[in-house]
C-alpha positions, -999 to +999 in steps of 0.1 A: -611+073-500-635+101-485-607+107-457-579+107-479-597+131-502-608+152-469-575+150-459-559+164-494-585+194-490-575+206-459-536+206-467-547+227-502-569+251-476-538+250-447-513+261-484-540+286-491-540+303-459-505+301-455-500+317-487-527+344-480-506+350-445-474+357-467-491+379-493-503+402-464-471+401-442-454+415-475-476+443-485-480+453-450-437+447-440-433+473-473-459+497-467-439+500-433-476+491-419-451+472-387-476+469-360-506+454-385-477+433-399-464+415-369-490+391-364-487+380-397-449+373-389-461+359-363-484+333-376-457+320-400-427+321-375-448+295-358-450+272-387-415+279-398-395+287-370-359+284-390-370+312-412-346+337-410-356+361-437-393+363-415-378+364-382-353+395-389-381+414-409-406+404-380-380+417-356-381+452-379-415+447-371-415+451-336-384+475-336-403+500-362-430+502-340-416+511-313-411+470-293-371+468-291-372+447-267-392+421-284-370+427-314-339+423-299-353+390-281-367+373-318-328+382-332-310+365-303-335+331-305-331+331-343-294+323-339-286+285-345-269+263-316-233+269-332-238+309-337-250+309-299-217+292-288-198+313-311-215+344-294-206+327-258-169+323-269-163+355-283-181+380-260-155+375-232-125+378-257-136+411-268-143+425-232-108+418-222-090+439-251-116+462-243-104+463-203-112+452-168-152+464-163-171+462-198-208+458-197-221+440-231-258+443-244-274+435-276-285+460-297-319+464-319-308+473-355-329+469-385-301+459-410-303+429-425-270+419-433-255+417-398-261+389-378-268+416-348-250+442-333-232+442-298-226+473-278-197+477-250-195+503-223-159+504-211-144+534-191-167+560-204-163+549-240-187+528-264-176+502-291-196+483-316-199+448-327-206+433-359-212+398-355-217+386-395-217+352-413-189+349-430-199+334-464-228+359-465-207+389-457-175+377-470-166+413-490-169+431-452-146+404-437-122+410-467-121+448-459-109+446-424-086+418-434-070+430-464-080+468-470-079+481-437-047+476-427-032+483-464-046+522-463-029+547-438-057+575-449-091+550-447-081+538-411-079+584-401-113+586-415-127+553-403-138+542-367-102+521-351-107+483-352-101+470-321-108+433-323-115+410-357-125+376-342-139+343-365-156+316-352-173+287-365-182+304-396-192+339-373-170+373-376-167+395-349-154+431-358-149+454-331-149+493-334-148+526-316-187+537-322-181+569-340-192+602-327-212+635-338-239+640-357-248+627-393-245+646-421-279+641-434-291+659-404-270+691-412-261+687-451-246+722-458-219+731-485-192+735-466-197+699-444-201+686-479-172+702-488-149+682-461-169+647-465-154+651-497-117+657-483-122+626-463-136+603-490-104+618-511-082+609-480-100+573-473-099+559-514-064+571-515-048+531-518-034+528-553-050+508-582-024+487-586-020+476-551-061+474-545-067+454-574-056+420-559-069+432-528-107+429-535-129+397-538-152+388-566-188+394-560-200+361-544-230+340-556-251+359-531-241+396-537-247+388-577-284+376-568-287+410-548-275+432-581-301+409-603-328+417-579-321+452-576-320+454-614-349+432-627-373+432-598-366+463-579-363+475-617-340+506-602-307+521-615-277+510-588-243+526-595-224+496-594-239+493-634-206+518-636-181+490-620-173+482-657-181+508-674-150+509-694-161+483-716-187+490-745-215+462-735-217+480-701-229+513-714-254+493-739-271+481-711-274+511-689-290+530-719-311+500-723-325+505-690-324+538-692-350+540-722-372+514-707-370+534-673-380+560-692-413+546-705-423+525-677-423+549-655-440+574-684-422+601-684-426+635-704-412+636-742-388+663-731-373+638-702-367+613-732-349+639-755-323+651-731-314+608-724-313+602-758-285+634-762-268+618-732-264+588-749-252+601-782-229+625-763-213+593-740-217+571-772-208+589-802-172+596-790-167+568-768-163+582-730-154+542-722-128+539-746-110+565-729-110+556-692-077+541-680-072+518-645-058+548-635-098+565-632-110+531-609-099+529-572-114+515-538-147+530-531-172+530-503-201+522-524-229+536-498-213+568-496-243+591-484-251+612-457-263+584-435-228+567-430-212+599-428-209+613-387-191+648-383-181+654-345-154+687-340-142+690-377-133+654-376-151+634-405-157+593-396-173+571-422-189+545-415-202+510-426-173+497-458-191+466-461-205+473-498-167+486-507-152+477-543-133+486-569-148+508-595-145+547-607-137+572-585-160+599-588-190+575-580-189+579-547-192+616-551-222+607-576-238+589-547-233+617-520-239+647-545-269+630-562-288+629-526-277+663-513-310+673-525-286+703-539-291+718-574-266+710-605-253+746-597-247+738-563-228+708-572-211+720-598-195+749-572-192+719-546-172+698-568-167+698-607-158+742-603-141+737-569-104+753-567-096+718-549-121+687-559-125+698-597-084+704-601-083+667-594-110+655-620-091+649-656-122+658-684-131+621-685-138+617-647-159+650-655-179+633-685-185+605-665-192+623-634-217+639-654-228+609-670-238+585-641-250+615-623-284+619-646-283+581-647-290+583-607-312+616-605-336+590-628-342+572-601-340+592-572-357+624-584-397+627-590-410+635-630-414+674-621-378+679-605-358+661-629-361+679-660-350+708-640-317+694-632-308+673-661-307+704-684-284+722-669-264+691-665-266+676-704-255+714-715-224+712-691-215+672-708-222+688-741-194+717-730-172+689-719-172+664-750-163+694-777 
């Protein structure tokens, strides 16, 4: 009885311990704290060495502070036995569309949806490859399947596929690695300007043809939006996907209001969202939007997928596209710019060429999920400041 019962305490302690070691590995992986973190990741990639969640945020670890190497190793001994032969398989495949003397090396990246990246050095040029799970990344697949090849505009403003292999549940999507510099690293008017021609150029596929064209969310992608939402607790854009239908716009002012308060914001912050919701609400902006106002969009459509290189504009990284309203994608973009509601509203509501585009709905709800996003992007001294300016411009637009 004694070493049954001394056996029962140690596996409560070993639980504790373990426990404790998770607790710390979490506050220290999002403080960004890497180099104290990794020998927590450590300590439980021991225990539970088919952990995949641990061993790509340990391999962040290593690659955040500075230890590619390392990181690049944990990703490649993380893969199962049939991902590893799929790798084998492919690898050769891809080098011989690519040509006769390819050199292939893994790449350290800290996403965590890919699977890893591969990089090829053939003739003095460089392609990428994604190497996915299917069923995780499923709406990516779908893209270069389906999307792709439909849209004459997205492939001149996206990097040329070159190879789209699956295998055993693996997807290998080869590109030319796109050129330049960012355009968070030089975010000026006028590059702003023509990110905006090639997002126009890129969503150009029809409604009616893209409709079919684009997956539900899967099971996985849902429990992402839900996470975002209720334990994130932030705003995402893709609240707007239905925003033509009354229950939609409910729930963003719900969150809105508790946003709001949680986050204890000035009286005056509160005033101007509740005139945005009687201005949206009062004469229903979603009773007026027709499929005509939803088309493909990027989704992540931000300086940071966005590479300029000799006036040519390449974005980058469709694996969050949909099918939702057009001008959220300039939301996204505009809403980060770090410009001023002026600025944008020269940029793109006021300009000669954007704004003639916009009918006064897309404005209004332009306008709309624009102070929905500067509530969680901007800090509680800024965003007064620019919401103003912005509910006077809506008020302009609903008379």
């Amino acid at each position: 009885m004694l070493k049954k019962a001394a056996a029962m305490n140690v596996l409560v302690l070993d639980r504790l311990l373990r426990r404790k070691t998770h607790r710390s590995f979490k506050k220290l992986y999002a403080e960004k704290k890497y180099a104290e973190a990794a020998p927590y990741g450590e300590a439980i990639l021991k225990r539970s060495p088919l952990d995949h969640v641990i061993r790509r945020k340990l391999a962040a670890c290593y690659g955040g502070s500075g230890d590619t190497e390392k990181a690049v190793d944990l990703k490649w001994h993380g893969f199962s036995k049939k991902e590893t032969a799929a790798i084998e398989r492919s690898i050769p495949l891809i080098e011989k569309k690519l040509g006769p003397r390819v050199m292939t090396r893994m790449l350290y990246t800290d996403g965590m949806k890919n699977r890893c990246i591969l990089q090829h050095e053939a003739d003095g040029r460089t392609f990428l490859t994604k190497v996915i799970n299917t069923s995780e990344n499923k709406r990516e697949l779908v893209f270069y399947k389906r999307i792709y090849p439909a849209s004459a505009g997205l492939r001149n403003v996206s990097p040329r596929l070159v190879s789209l292999i699956e295998d055993s549940g693996t997807a290998f999507i080869t590109q030319e690695k796109a050129q330049g510099k960012l355009l968070s690293t030089d975010c000026t008017e006028e590059n702003v300007d023509k990110a905006l021609f090639a997002l126009e150029e890129a969503v150009s596929l029809e409604e009616k043809k893209l409709k079919p064209l684009v997956p539900k969310r899967t099971l996985m992608e849902k429990g992402e939006k839900l996470f975002l939402i209720y334990m994130i607790q932030n705003l995402p854009l893709h609240m707007f996907d239905k925003i033509d239908k009354k229950r939609k716009n409910t729930r963003i002012f719900r969150r809105v209001h508790r946003e709001l308060a949680r986050k204890n914001f000035p009286q005056e912050a509160k005033i101007l969202y509740k005139e945005l919701e009687t201005l949206v609400m009062d004469k229903p902006l979603y009773k007026k939007l027709r499929p005509r106002h939803f088309t493909l969009i990027h989704g992540d459509f931000h300086g940071e997928n966005i590479f300029i290189d000799r006036g040519q504009y390449t974005v980058i990284d469709w694996a969050s596209f949909r099918r939702a309203p057009r001008v959220i994608d300039a939301v996204k973009l505009l809403g980060r710019s770090g410009f001023s509601f002026e600025k944008i509203t020269r940029v793109y509501l006021d300009h000669p060429a954007h704004g003639k585009k916009l009918d006064r709905e897309e404005k209004q709800l332009f306008l709309y999920a624009l102070a929905v996003f500067w509530l969680d992007q901007l800090p509680k001294n800024a965003l007064e400041s620019h919401v103003r300016p912005l509910i006077d411009r809506l008020r302009e637009e609903t008379v």
